[in-house]
C-alpha positions in Angstrom: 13.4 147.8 -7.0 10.1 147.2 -5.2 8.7 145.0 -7.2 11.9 143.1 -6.5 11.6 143.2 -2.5 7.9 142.2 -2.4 9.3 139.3 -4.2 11.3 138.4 -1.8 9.1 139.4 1.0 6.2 136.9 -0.1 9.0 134.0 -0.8 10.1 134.5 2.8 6.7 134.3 4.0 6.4 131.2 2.4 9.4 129.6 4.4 8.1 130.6 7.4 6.8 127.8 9.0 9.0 125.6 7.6 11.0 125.2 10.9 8.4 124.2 12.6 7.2 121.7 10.3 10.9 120.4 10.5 10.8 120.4 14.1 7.5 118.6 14.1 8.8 115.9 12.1 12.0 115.0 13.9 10.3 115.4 17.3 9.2 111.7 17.6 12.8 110.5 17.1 13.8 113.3 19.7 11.3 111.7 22.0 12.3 108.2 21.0 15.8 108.8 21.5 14.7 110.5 25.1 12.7 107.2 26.3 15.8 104.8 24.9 18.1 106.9 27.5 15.4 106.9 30.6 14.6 103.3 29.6 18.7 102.3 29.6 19.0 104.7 33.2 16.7 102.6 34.7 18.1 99.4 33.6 21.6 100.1 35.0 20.0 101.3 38.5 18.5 97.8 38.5 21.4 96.0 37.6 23.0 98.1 40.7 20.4 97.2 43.2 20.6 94.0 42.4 24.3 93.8 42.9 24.1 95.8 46.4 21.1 93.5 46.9 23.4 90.2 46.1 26.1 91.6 47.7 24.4 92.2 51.3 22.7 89.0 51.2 26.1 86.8 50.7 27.3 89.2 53.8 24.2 87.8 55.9 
């Protein structure tokens, strides 16, 4: 029976950085994906100024 759980014991140890390996390689698409949703916020508040913008100078 010991010899069994050191087994397992060193395996786990093995797998324990494997989350963060895993994190470490989907991060860039996490930050991608993050910049894409800024870069499409600002886009529509342009296109909204530019409306109110259009809008006020038609009033004028």
């Amino acid at each position: 029976m010991t010899r069994h759980r050191v087994r397992v014991r060193l395996a786990s140890g093995r797998d324990r950085g494997s989350a963060s390996i895993e994190f470490l390689g989907f991060l860039p698409i996490l930050i991608l994906v993050a910049l894409a949703a800024v870069q499409l916020g600002i886009a529509a508040y342009a296109a909204q100024q530019a409306g109110t913008a259009a809008r006020a100078a038609a009033r004028t």
